[in-house]
N, C-alpha and C positions, 0 to 999 in steps of 0.2 A: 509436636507442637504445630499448628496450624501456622498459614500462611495468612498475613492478614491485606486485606486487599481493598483498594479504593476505586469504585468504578466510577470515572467520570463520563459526563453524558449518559443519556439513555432516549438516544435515535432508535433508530431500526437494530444497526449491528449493535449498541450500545446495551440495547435492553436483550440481547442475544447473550452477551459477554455477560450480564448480571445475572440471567437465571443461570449460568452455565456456573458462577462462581458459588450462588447460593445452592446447586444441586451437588457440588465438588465436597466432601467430606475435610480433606485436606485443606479447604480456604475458610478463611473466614471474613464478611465482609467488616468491614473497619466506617467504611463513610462512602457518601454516594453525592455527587457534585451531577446539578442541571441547570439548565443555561432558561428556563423557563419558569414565570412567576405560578401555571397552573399545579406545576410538579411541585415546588417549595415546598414542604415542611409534610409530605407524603411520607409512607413506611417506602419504604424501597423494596417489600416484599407485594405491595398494594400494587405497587407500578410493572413489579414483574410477572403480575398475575403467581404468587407466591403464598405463601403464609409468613404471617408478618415478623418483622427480624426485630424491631426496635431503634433500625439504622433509619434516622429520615432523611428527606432529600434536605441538601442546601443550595442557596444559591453563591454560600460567603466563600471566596476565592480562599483567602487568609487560614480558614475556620480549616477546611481539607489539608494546604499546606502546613498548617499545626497539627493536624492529626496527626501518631503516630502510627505505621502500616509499613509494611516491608515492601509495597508494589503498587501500583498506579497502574489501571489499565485506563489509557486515556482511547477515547472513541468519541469524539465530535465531528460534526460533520465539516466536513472539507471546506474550504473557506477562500474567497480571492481578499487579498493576496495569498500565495502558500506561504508564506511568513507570519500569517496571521498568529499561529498556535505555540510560537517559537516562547514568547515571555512565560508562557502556563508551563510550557516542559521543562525550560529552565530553573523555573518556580520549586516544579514537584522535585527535578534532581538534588536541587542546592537545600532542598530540605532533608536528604537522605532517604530516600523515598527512588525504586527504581522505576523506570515508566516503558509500557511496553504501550504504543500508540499505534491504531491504524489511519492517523490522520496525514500519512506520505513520511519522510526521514527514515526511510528505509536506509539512504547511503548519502549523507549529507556530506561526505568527499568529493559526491559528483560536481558540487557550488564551489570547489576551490576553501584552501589550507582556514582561510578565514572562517567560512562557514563552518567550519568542520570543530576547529576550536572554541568557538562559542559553547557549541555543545560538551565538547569535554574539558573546559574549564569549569562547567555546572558540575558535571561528575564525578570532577578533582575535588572539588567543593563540598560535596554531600557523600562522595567514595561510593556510590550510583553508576548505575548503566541503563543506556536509553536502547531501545529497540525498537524499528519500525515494520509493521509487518499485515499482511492481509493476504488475499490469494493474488491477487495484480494488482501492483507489484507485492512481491515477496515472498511467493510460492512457484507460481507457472515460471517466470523466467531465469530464479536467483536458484532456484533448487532441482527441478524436474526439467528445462531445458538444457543445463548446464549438464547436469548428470547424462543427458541423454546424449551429448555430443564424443563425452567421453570415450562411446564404443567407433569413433572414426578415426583411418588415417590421416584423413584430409578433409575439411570445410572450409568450402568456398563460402557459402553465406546459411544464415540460419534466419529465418522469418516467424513470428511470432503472430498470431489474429487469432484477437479476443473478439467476439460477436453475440451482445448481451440483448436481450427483453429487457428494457428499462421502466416498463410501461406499469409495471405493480409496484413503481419507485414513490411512497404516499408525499413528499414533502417538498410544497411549491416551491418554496424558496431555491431547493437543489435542485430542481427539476429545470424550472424556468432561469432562474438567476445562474446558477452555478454549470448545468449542463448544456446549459444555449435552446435548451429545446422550444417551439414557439414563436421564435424570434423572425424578424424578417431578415429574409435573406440579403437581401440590399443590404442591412445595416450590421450583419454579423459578418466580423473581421476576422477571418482564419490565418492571416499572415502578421501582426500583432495585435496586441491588445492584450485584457486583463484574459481570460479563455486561456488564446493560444500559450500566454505563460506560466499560467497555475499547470494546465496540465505537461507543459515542457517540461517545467522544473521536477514533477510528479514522475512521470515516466522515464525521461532520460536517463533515472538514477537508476532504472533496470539496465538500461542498456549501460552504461558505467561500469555497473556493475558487475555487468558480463565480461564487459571487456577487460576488466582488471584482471581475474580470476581466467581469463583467456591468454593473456599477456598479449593483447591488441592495441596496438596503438592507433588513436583516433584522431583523426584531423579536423574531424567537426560533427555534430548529430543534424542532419538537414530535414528540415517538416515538408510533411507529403499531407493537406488536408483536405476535408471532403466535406461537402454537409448532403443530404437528399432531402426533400421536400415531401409533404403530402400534399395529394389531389384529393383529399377529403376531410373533413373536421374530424379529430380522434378524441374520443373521449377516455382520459386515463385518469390513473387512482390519485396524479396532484392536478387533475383539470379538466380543460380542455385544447385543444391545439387545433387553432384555425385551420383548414384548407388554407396550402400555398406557403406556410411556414415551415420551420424547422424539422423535422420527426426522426430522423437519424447523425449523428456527428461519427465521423470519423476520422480521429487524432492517430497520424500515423510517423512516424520518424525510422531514420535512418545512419546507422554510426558508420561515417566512409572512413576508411581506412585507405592510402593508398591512390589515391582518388576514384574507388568504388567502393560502393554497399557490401557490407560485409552483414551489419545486423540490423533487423528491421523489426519495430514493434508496432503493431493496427489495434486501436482500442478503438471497437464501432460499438456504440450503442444507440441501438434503436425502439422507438415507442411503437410500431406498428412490424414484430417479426415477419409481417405477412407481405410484404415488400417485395418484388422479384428478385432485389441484389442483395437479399438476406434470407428469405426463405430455403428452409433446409440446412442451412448451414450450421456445421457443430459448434460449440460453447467456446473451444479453441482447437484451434490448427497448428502445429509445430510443422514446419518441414525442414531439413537439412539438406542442403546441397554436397555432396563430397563423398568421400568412398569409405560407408557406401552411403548413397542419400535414404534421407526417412521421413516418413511422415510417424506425428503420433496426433492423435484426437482425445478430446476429453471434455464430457457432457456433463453438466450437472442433474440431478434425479429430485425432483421435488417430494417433498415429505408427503408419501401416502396417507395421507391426513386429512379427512377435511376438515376437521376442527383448528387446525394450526392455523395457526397466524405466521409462524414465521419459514422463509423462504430457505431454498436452498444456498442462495448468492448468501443472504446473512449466516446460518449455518458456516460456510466454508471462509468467510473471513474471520468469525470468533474462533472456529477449531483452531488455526494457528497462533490466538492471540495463549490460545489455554493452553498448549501445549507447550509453552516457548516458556510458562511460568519458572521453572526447572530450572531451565537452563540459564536463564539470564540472571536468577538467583544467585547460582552457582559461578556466573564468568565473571570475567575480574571488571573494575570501574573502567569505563569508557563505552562508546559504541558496537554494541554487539552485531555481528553480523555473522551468517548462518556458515556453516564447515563446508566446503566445497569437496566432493571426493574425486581428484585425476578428472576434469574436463579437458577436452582437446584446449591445446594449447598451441596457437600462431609461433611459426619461428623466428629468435627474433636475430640481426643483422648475420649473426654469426652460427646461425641455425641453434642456437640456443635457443628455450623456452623464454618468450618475450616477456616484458616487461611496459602498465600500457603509457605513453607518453602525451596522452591528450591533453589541450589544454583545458584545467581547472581539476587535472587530474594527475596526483603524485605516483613515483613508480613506486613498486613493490606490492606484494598483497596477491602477487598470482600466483598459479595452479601449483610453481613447486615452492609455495611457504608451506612450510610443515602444520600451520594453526590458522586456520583462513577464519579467527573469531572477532575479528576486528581493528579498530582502532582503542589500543589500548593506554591506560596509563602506568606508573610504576606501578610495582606492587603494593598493597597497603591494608591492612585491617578495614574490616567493616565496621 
């Protein structure tokens, strides 16, 4: 029996996730939600450059949540506040409807016991499980650094830097509004504001998340921020961006432990790669400090295509969404979060395997839980 499945949105990664559901034999699309009057009442095979399904776009929030489907791939674009998308997920769970989102709620633990139950009160409610996932976060640091720390006696600290081309990013809104790019310097805030919080709230829950699954306990995540300017007008695929404004952001944090840095994550994206303090640089850098230290890299490869449209960066945030279909089916109601296998794990008072105690962060959930699948509820019938 087929998997029947609801793509909401159809952005960039959005209409990624769609042709990827309509080429899958094992899915079946069910209903297709877009946030735009041009797309309404489209085939959804029209919009994915497809052959056409029968499924049309809507715009009726109600109409999808009445739908019946076993799964919600929810992909909108990111939004300030990060709270923005919280009533829609809820929505889809309490309908019985599971929802795998790449709109951030990777680890909604990281916001403290309140946040966390919101979400699996929906869950309890529809016997649902929400999953949050993309490549950063929810690939490079929840899966592939974690594992790689595994092979040490000892880390001192692990560093994480992400360093993207943002510049084939088509959509002003996210480009200008949402990534700061453009703006002037004078008036862009990297110590608070609406920015520095969407993405705190966004990435910390990587680092959270390491630390749990580490048994580290955290004292605080401290922001390290950056922006760089151009000394030329760039002309990119949402614009163009003045000489003397924004062209690169770099949101970086840091979870002390201790009163030192233990883990650090660098999300840099820049509109002009050609930059001196970004040129060359690989797509990410892992290094690990401790015995023994490592570096690992890891490049994205653009589709040998030139008829494609679509990019590597979208590519590699749908593959996780499709692959997780499976599994999130299969795990029981609540937040699913990915199986951790023996990552090094901090000692904790008693040279035991820690346990982490930061605040807005409960203990339990690390390296030696036998089922790193989440936040679960009792058991229950589907």
């Amino acid at each position: 029996m087929s998997v029947r499945v609801i793509q909401w949105a159809t952005g960039a990664i959005g209409r990624t996730c769609l042709r990827a559901v309509l080429d899958s034999p094992g899915l079946e699309l069910a209903g297709l939600y877009v946030y735009g009057d041009r797309k309404a009442g489209r085939d959804a095979g029209e919009i994915a450059r497809r052959p056409l399904t029968g499924v049309l776009a809507t715009r009726d929030r109600q109409l999808i949540v009445d739908t019946p489907a076993d799964l919600v791939i929810h992909a909108p674009r990111l939004q300030v506040p990060y709270e923005t998308h919280d009533a829609d997920i809820c929505a889809l769970l309490r309908s019985g409807k599971n929802v795998i989102t790449t709109a951030g709620h990777h680890f909604p633990r990281a916001h403290g016991r309140e946040r966390e139950e919101m979400f699996l009160d929906a869950c309890r409610e529809g016997g649902t499980t929400l999953y949050g996932v993309g490549i950063s976060p929810g690939v490079v640091g929840e899966r592939l650094v974690l594992a790689l720390t595994g092979v040490c006696l000892d880390v001192e600290h692990v560093s994480i830097d992400e360093v993207l081309d943002a510049s084939r990013t088509p959509d002003p809104n996210f480009v200008f509004d949402v990534m700061g790019m453009g703006s002037d310097p004078a008036k862009t805030d990297l110590a608070s504001g609406e920015l520095p919080e969407l993405y705190g709230m966004l990435y910390t829950e990587t680092l959270a998340f390491m630390a749990e699954r580490m048994g580290l306990a955290v004292d605080r995540y401290e922001p390290d921020h950056h922006v760089e300017l151009t000394d030329r007008e760039l002309r990119v695929a949402a614009g163009t961006i003045p000489a003397g404004t924004v062209a690169a952001t770099e949101w970086r944090w840091h979870a002390v432990s201790g009163g030192r840095r233990v883990l650090t994550l660098s999300i840099v994206w820049t509109m002009d790669p050609s930059m001196p303090r970004y040129a060359g640089r690989d797509h990410w850098t892992v290094r690990v400090t401790g015995r023994p230290g490592l570096t690992m890299t890891l490049n994205l490869v653009e589709p040998d295509d030139p008829l494609s449209r679509t990019t590597a960066g979208q590519f590699v945030t749908a593959g996780p969404v499709i692959r997780a279909i499976p599994e999130v089916l299969a795990a029981p109601p609540g937040i699913f979060e990915p199986p951790v296998f023996a990552p090094f794990s901090f000692p904790g008072p008693a040279g035991s395997p820690g346990v982490s105690e930061a605040p807005g962060l409960p203990g339990g959930g690390g390296s030696g839980s036998p089922d790193a699948r989440g936040s679960r509820l009792p058991e229950s019938p589907r």
